[in-house]
PATITI-377808 format. One record per residue (C-alpha): residue in three letters; residue number from 1; x, y, z. Coordinates in pm, 1 decimal, always signed. Layout:
 code pos       xx       yy       zz
  ALA NUM        X        Y        Z
...
//
This chain:
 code pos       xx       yy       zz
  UNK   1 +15246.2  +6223.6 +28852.3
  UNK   2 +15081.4  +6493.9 +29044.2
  UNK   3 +14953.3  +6754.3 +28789.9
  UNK   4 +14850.8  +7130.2 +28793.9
  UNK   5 +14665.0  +7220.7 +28472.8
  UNK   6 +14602.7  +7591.0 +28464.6
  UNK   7 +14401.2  +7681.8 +28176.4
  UNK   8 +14057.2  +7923.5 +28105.7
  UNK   9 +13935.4  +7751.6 +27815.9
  UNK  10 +13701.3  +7431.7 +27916.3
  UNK  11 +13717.4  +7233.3 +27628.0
  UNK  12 +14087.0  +7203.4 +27618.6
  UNK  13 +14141.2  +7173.9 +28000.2
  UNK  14 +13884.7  +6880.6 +28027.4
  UNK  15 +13997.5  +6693.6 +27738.8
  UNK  16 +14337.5  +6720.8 +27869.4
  UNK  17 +14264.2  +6666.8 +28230.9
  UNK  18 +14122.4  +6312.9 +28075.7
  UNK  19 +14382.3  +6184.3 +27869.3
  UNK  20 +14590.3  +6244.9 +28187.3
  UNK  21 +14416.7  +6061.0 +28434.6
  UNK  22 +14380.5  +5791.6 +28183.4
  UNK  23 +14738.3  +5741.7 +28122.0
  UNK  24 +14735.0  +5713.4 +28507.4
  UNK  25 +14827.9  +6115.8 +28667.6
  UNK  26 +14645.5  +6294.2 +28883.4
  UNK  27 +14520.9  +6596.5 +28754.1
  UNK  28 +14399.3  +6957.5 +28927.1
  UNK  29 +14233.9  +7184.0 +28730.6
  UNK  30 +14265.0  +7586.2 +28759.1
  UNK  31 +14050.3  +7817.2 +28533.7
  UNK  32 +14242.2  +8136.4 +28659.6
  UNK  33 +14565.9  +8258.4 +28779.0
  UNK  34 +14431.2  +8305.1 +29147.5
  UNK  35 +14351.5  +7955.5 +29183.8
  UNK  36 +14618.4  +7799.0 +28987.5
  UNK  37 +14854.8  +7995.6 +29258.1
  UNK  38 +14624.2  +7859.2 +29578.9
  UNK  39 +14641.0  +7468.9 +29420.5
  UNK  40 +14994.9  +7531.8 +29389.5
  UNK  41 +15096.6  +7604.5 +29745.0
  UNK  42 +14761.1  +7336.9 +29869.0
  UNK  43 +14869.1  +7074.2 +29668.0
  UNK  44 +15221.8  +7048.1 +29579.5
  UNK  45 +15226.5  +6877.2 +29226.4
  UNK  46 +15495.2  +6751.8 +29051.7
  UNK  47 +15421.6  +6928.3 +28717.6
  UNK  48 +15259.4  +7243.7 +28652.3
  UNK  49 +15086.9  +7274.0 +28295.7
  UNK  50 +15009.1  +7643.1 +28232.3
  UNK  51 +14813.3  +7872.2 +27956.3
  UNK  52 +15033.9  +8197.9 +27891.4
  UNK  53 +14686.4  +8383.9 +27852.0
  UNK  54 +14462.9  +8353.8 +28200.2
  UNK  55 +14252.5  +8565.8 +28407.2
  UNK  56 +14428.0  +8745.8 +28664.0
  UNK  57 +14814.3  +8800.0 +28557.5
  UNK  58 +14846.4  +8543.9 +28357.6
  UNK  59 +15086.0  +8182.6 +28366.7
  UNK  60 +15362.8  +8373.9 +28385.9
  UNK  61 +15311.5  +8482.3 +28718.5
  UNK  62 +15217.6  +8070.7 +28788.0
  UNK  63 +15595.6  +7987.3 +28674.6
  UNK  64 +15775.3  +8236.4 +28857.0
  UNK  65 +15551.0  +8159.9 +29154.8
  UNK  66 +15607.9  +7758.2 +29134.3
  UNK  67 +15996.2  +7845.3 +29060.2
  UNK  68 +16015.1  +8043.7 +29413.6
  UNK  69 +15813.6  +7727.3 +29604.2
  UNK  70 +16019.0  +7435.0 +29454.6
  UNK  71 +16287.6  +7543.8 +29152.5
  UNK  72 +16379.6  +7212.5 +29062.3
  UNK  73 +15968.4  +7148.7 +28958.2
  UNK  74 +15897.7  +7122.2 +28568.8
  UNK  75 +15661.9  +7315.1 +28429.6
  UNK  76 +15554.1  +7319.5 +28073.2
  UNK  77 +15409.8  +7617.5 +27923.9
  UNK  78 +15062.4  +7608.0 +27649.9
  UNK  79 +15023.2  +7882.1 +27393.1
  UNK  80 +14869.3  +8032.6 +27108.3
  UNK  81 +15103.7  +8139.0 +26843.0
  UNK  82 +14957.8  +8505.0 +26884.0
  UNK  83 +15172.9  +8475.0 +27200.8
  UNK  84 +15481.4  +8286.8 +27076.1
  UNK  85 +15707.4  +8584.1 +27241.9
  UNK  86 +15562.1  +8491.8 +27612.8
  UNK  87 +15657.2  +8171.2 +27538.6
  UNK  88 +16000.3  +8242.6 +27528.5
  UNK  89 +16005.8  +8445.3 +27790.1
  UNK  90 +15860.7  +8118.7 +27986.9
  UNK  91 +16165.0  +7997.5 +27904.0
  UNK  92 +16400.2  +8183.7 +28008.4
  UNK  93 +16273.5  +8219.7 +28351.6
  UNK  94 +16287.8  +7891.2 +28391.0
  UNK  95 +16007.5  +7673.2 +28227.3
  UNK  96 +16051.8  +7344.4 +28095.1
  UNK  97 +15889.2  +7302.6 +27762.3
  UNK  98 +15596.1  +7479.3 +27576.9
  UNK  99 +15362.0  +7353.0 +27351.9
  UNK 100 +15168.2  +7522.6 +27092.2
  UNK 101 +14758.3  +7540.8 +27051.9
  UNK 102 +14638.0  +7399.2 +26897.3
  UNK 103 +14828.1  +7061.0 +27005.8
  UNK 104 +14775.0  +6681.2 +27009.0
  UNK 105 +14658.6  +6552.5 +27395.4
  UNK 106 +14892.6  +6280.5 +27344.8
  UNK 107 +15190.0  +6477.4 +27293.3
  UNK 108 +15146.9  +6639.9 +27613.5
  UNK 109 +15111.0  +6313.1 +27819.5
  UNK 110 +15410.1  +6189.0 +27651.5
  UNK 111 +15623.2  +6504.6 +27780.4
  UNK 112 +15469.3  +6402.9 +28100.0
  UNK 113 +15562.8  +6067.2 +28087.0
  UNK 114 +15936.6  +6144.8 +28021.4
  UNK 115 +15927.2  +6352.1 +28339.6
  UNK 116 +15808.4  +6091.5 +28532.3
  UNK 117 +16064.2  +5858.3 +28392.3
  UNK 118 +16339.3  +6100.5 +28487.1
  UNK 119 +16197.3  +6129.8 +28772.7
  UNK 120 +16175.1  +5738.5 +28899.7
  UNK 121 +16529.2  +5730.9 +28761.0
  UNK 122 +16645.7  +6031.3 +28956.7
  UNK 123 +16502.4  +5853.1 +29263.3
  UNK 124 +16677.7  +5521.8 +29229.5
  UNK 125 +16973.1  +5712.9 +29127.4
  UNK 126 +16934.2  +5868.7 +29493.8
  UNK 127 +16872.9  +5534.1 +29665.4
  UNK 128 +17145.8  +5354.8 +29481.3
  UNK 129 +17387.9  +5647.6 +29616.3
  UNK 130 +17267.0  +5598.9 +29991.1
  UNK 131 +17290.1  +5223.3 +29981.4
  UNK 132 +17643.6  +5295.5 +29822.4
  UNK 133 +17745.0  +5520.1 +30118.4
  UNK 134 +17611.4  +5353.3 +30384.3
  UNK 135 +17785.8  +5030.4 +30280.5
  UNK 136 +18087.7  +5255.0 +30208.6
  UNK 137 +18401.0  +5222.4 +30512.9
  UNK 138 +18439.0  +5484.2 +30713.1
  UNK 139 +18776.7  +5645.9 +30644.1
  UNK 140 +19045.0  +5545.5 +30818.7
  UNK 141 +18862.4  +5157.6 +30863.9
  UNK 142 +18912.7  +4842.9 +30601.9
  UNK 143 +18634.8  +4634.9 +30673.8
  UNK 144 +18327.9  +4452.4 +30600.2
  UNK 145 +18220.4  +4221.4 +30888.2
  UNK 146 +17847.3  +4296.4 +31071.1
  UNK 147 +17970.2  +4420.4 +31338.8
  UNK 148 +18218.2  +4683.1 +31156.7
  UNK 149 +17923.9  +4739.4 +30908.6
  UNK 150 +17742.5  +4833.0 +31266.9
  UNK 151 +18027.5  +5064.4 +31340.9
  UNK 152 +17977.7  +5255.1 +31016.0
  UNK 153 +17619.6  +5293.9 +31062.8
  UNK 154 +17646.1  +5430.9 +31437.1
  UNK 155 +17920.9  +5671.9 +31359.9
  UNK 156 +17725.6  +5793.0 +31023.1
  UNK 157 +17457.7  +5829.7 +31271.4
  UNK 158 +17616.5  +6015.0 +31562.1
  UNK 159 +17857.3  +6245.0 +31340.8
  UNK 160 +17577.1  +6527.6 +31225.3
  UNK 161 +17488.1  +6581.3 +31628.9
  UNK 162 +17711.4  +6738.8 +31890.2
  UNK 163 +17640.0  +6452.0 +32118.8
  UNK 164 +17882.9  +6336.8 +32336.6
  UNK 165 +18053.0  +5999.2 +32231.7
  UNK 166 +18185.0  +5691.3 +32434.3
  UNK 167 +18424.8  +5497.1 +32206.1
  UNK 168 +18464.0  +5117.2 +32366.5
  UNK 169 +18741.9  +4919.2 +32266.2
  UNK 170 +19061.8  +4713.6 +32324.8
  UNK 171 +19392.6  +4857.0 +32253.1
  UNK 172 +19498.9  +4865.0 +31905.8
  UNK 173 +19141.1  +4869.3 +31777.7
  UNK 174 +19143.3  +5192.4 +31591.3
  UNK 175 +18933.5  +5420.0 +31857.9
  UNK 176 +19141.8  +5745.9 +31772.1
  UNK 177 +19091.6  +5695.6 +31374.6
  UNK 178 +18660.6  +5645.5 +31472.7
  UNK 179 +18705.5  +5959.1 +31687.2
  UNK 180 +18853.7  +6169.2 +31387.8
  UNK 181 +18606.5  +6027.9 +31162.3
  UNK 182 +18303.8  +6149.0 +31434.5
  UNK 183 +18451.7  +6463.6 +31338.4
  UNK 184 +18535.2  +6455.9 +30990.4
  UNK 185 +18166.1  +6402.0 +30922.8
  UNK 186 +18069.3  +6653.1 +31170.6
  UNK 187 +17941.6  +7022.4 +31096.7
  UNK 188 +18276.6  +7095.4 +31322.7
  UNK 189 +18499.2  +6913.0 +31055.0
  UNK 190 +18618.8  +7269.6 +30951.7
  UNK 191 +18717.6  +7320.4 +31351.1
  UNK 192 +19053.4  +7158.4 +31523.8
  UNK 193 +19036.6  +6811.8 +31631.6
  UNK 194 +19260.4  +6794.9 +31992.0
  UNK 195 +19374.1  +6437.9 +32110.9
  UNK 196 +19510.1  +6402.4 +32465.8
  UNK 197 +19569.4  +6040.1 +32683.2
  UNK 198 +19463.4  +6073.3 +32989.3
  UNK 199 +19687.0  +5758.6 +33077.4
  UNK 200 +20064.3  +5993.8 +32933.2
  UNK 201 +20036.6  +6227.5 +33218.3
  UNK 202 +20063.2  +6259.7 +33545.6
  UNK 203 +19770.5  +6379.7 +33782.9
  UNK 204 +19900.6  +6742.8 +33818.9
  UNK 205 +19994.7  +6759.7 +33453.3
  UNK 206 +19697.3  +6640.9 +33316.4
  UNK 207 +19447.2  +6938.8 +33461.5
  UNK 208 +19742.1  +7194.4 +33372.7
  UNK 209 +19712.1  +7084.0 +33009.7
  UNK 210 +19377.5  +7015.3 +33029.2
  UNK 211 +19256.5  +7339.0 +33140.8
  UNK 212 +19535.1  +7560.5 +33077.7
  UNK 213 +19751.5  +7834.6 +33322.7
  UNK 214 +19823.0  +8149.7 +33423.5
  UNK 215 +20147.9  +8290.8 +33500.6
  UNK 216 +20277.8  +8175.5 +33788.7
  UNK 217 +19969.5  +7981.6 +33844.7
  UNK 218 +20279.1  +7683.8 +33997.5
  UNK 219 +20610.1  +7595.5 +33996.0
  UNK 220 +20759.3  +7720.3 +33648.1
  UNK 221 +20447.0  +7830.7 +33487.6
  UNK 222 +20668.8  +8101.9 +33366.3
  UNK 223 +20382.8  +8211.8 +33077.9
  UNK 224 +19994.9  +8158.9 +33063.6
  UNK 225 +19920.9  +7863.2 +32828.7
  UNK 226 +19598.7  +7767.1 +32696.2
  UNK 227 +19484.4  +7408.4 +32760.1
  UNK 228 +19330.8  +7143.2 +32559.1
  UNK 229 +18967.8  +7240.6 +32617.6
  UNK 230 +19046.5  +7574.3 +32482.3
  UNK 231 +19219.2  +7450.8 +32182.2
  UNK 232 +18946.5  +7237.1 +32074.0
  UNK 233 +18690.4  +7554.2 +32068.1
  UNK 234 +18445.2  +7515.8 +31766.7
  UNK 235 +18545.5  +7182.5 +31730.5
  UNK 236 +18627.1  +6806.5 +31901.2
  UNK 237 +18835.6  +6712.9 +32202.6
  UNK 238 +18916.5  +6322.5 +32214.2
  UNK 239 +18963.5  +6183.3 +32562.4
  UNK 240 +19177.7  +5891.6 +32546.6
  UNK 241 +19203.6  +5669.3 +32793.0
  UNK 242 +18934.0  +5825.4 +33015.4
  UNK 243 +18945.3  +5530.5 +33237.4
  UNK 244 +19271.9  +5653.2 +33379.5
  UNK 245 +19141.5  +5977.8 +33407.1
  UNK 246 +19196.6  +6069.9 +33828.7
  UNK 247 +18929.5  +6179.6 +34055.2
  UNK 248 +18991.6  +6541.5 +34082.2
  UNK 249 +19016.2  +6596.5 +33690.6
  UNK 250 +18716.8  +6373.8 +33698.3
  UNK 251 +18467.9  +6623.7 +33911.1
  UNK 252 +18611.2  +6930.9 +33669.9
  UNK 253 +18536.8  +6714.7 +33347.7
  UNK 254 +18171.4  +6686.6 +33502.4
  UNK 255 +18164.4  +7033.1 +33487.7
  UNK 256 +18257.0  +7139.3 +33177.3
  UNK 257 +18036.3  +6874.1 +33023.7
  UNK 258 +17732.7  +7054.7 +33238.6
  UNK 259 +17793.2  +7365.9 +33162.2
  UNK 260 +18083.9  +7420.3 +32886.1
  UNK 261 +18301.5  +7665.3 +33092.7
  UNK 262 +18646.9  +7603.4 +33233.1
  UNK 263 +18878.8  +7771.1 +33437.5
  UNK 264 +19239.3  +7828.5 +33403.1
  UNK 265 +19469.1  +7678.8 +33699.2
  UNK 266 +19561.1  +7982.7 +33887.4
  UNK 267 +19221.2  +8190.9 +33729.5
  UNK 268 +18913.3  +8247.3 +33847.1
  UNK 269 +18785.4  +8408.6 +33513.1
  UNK 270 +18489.9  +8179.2 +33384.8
  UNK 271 +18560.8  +8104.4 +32993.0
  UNK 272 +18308.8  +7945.5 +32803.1
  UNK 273 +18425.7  +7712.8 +32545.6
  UNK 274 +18172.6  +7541.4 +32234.9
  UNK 275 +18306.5  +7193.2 +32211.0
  UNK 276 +18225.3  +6835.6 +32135.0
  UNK 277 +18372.2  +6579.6 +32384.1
  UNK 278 +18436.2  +6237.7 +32226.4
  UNK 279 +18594.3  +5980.7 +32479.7
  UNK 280 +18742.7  +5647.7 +32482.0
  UNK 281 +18826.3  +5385.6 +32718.6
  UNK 282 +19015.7  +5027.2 +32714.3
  UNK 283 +18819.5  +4932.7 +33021.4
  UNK 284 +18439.1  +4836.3 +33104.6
  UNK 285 +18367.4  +5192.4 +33226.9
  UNK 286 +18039.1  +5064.5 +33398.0
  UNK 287 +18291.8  +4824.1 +33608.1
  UNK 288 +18476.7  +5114.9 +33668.1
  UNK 289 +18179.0  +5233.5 +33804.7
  UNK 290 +18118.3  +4944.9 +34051.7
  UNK 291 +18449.3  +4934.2 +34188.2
  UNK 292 +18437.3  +5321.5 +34291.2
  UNK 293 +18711.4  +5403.1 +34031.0
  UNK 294 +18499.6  +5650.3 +33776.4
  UNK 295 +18242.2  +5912.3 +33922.4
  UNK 296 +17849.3  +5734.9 +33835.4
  UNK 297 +17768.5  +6084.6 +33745.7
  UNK 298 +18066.3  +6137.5 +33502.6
  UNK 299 +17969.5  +5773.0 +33332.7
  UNK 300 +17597.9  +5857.0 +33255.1
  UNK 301 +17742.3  +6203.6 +33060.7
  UNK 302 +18008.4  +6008.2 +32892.3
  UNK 303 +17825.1  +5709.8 +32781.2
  UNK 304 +17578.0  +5947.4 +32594.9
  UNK 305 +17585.9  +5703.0 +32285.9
  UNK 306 +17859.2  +5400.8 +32321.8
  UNK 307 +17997.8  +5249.6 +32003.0
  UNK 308 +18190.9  +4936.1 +32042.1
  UNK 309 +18486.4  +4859.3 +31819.8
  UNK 310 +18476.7  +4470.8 +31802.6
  UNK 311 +18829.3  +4343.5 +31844.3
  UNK 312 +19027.8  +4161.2 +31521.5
  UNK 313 +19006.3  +3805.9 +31635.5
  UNK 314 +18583.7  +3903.1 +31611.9
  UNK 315 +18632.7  +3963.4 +31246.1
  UNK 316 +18854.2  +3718.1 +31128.3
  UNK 317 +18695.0  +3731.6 +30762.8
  UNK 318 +18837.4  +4097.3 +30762.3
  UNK 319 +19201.2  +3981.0 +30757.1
  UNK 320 +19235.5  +3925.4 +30398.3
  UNK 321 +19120.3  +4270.9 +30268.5
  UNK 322 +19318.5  +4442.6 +30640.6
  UNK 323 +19626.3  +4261.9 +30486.9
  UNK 324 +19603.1  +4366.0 +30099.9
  UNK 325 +19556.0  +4691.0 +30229.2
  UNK 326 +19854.8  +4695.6 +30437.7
  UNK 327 +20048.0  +4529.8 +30181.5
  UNK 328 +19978.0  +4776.0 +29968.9
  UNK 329 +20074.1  +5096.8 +30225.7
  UNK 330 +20414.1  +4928.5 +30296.4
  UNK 331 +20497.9  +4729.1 +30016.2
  UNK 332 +20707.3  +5044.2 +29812.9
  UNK 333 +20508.6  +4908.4 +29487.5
  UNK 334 +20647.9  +4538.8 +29523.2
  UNK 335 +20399.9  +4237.1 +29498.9
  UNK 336 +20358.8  +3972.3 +29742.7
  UNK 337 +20159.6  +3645.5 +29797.5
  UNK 338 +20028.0  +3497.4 +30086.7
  UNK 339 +20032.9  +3100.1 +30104.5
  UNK 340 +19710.4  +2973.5 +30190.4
  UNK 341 +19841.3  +2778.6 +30468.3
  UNK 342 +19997.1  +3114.8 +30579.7
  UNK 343 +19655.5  +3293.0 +30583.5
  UNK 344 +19470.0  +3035.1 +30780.8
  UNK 345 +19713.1  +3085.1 +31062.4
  UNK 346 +19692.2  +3425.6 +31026.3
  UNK 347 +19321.1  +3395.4 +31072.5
  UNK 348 +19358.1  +3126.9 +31340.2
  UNK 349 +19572.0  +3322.9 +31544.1
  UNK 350 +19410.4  +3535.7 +31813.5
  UNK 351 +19593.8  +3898.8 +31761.1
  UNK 352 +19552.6  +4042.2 +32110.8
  UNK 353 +19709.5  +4402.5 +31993.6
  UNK 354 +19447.1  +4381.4 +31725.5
  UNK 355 +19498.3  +4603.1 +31408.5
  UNK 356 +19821.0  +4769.4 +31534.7
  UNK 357 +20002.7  +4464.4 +31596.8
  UNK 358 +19878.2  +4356.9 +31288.9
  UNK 359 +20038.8  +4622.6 +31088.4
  UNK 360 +20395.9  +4574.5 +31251.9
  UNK 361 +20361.5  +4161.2 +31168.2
  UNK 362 +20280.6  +4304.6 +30771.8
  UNK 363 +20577.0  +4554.1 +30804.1
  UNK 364 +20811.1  +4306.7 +30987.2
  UNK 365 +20737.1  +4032.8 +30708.8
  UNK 366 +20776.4  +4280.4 +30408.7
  UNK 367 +21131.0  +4418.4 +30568.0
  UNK 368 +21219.4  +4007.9 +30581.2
  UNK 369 +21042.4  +3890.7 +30259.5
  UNK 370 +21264.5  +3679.6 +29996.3
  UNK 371 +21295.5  +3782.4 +29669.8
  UNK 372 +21005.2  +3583.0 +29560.2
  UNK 373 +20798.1  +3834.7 +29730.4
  UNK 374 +20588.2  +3545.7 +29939.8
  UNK 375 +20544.8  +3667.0 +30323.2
  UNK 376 +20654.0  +3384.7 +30566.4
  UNK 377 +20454.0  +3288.2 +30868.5
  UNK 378 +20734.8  +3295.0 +31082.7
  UNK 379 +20725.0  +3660.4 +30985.4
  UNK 380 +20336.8  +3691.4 +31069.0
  UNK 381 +20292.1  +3481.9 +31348.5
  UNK 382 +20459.3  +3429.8 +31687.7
  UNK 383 +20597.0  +3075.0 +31699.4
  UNK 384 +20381.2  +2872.4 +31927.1
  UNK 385 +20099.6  +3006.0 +31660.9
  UNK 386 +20230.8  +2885.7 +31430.3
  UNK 387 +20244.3  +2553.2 +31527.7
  UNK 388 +19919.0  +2580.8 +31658.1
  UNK 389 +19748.5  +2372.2 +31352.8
  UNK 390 +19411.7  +2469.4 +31270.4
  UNK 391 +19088.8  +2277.3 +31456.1
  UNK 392 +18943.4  +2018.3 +31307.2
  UNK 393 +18588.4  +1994.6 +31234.1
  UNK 394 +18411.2  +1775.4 +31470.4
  UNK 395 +18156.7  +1569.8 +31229.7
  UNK 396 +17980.3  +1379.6 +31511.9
  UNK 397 +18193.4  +1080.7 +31385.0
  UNK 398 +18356.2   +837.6 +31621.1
  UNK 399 +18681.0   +807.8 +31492.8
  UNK 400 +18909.1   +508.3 +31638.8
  UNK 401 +19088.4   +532.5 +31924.2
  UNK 402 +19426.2   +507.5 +31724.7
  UNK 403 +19357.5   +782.2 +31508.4
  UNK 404 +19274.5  +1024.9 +31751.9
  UNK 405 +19589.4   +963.0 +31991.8
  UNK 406 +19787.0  +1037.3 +31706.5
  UNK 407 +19630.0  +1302.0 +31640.0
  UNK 408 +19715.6  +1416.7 +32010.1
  UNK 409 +20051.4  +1321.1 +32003.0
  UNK 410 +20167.8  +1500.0 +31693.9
  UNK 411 +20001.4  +1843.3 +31843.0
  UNK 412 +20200.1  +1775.0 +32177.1
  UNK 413 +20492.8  +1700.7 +31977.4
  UNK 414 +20451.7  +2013.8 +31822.4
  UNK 415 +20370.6  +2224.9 +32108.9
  UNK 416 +20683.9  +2098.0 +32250.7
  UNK 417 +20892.7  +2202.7 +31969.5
  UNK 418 +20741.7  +2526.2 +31963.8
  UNK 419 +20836.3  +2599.7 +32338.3
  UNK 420 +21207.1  +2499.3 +32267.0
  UNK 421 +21231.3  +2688.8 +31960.4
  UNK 422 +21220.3  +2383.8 +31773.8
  UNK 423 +21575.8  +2260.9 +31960.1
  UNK 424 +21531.3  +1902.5 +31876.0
  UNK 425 +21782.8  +1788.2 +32173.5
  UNK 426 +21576.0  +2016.7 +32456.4
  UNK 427 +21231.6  +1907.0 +32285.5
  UNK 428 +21335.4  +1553.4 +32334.3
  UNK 429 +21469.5  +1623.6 +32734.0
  UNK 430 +21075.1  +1754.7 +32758.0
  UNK 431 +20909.9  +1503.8 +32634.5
  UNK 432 +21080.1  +1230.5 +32851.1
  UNK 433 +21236.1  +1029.7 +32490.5
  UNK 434 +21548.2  +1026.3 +32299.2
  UNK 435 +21659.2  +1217.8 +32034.8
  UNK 436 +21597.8   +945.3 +31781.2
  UNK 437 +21269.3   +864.4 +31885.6
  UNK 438 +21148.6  +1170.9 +31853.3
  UNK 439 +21345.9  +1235.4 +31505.9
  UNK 440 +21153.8   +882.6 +31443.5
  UNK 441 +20795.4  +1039.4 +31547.3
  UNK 442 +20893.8  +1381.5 +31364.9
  UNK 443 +20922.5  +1143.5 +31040.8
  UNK 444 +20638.1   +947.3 +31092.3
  UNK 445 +20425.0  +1246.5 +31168.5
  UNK 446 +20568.4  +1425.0 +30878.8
  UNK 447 +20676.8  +1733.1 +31112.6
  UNK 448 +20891.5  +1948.1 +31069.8
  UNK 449 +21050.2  +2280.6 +31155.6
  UNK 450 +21086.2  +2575.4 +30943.6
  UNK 451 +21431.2  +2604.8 +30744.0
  UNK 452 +21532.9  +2180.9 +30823.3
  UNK 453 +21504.1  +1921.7 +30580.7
  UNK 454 +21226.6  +1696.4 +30621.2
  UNK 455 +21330.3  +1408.1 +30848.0
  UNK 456 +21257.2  +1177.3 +30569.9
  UNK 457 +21493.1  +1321.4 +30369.3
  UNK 458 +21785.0  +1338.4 +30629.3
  UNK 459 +22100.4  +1124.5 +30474.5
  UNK 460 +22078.9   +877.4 +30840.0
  UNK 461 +21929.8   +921.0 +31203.0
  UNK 462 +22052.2  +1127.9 +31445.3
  UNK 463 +22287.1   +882.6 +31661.3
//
């Protein structure tokens, strides 16, 4: 610990000031009130140790002093019993202990070596609690892959600045619930949020309800109406879709970013507007770019910082805790399991509408679960995915020439039976064989469809 020993008498200050530095502090020593205040501001201890009884006004005026620079900074107060009444006093503005003269050196350093236990402890404590929040999901998100762990840290990042965001992402990966969170942890969370796709309206409606109207302004603008941009004073506008934004909204978006002002259609009265634009696009915007569709000065004050939301099939190890969680939202309090062989086809498949299509699957398979509460993967899973088996390891083995034809047949057999809805009669016209040589190959191959008896167990062959 850094220490502040404020005391007139020698003897006592130097003995002191030694047992300190031998238990391992470092110690400052003060023979008057003066320089006790001068070390306090120079130095910044951690502890102040201070006689009541000083030349100059006294410790006292060293306690409320260290109180006004840092409040939450112990100090412990020494003195004489003639003075016993100061000492309390000390206390109630604020000190943290006193000790009486004449006192034992080592039950001073022992005070000081609870403080600096509470104080390493009160550090971890802190450390533990960032570590804990920056490992924490970011409302609105269930996951724990790198790259959504990057995705946390970026918008935890961005959040506390006004900066303008760039939100990257396919459909269905969540880019309105990041946008809200940008503002939730925002000094603007206390301000409106405003939404708007730029891909739900038309060119001409778009800058109307972008920038708002006056009366008459067009064609039954019957009242003046305030647009988005106005709405979202003191707080966030989200531009969805900006990659369908048109041209001519495009140049007055470049604007407003410049300068914050807008004008009404139909106005020329200048209105300045304090807002934070947060944007997101489906689209490489820098292609955009390239192909003349979005303005290269409009892109370089978007893409002030990008974040990319990685799409589901780049997370597959998230689908377990995306699906309790769902499970959980729709489920009305009922439990239900998830076969293993279900959730590896779950993870195999490919989810191109990402966590929104994800959801409906977990709805559509609750609505259609038997009362044994297990969810089906014909619920989950389009059918040719699920008869899509899983890809086997390749061990750098050389496996016979037998093994792996079969291999190849059964997956064509069940590719085919997938594309005919597992019709046994069309699957055979496909595949160029009968009907009983395929019901032959389905029992040798131990296939089967979903809701038949196993070939095997059929009473005869089909004729």
């Amino acid at each position: 610990m850094r220490i502040l020993l404020a005391d007139d008498e020698p003897t006592i200050a130097i003995t002191l000031q030694d047992a300190l530095v031998a238990a391992g502090h470092q110690v400052w020593v003060a023979a008057d009130t003066n320089t006790a205040l001068e070390l306090l501001v120079a130095r910044d201890p951690d502890v102040v140790l201070t006689d009541v009884r000083m030349p100059g006004k006294g410790g006292l005026e060293v306690l409320a002093r260290s109180r006004e620079l840092a409040p939450e900074r112990p100090v412990i107060v020494m003195t004489a019993f003639a003075t016993i009444d100061q000492a309390v006093e000390a206390m109630r503005m604020g000190a943290h202990n006193y000790v009486q003269k004449p006192f034992r050196n080592q039950a001073v350093v022992s005070m000081v070596a609870t403080l600096a236990r509470v104080r390493d402890l009160e550090t971890e404590n802190a450390a533990l609690r960032a570590e804990l929040a920056a490992s924490k999901p970011i409302e609105g998100f269930i996951g724990a892959a790198p790259s959504m762990r990057a995705v946390f840290d970026r918008i935890r990042t961005v959040a506390p600045t006004d900066a303008t965001v760039l939100i990257e992402g396919e459909s269905g990966t969540g880019k309105e619930v990041a946008a809200r969170a940008i503002h939730q942890a925002s000094t603007r969370a206390n301000g409106p949020f405003v939404a708007l796709s730029c891909a739900a309206l038309p060119e001409t409606l778009l800058e109307a309800e972008l920038f708002g109207h006056e009366k008459g302004a067009f064609t039954d603008a019957r009242r003046e109406k305030r647009g988005r941009f106005e709405l979202a004073d003191k707080g966030t506008i989200f531009l969805d879709d900006i990659d369908d934004m048109p041209m001519s909204v495009q140049v007055k978006l470049l604007r407003v970013l410049q300068e914050r002002v807008i004008e009404r259609l139909g106005s020329e009265a200048v209105r300045k507007i304090d807002i934070r634009v947060v944007a997101a696009t489906k689209l490489s915007l820098r292609k955009q770019v390239d192909e003349k569709r979005f303005r290269e000065d409009l892109y370089y004050r978007i893409n002030v910082v990008p974040i990319h939301l990685p799409p589901l099939r780049e997370r597959a190890e998230d689908l377990p805790l995306l699906l309790a969680h769902m499970i959980q939202r729709h489920g009305g309090g009922r439990r239900f399991e998830i076969p293993k062989s279900t959730l590896a086809l779950v993870q195999h498949y490919r989810w191109p509408g990402n966590v929104r299509e994800l959801e409906n699957s977990v709805q559509r398979a609750i609505a259609l679960a038997p009362a044994s509460g297990e969810l089906q993967a014909a619920d989950l899973v389009p059918l040719d995915e699920r008869w899509r088996g899983a890809t086997e390891v390749d061990d750098g083995r050389v496996r016979p020439l037998r093994e792996v034809l079969r291999k190849l047949e059964i997956e064509h057999i069940k590719k085919a039976l997938a594309h005919c809805a597992g019709h046994r009669s069309q699957t055979a016209e496909l595949l160029g064989i009968s009907r009983k040589v395929l019901w032959e190959k389905m029992r040798d191959f131990s296939i089967t469809v979903p809701g038949e008896a196993k070939p095997e167990d059929e009473a005869r062959e089909p004729s």
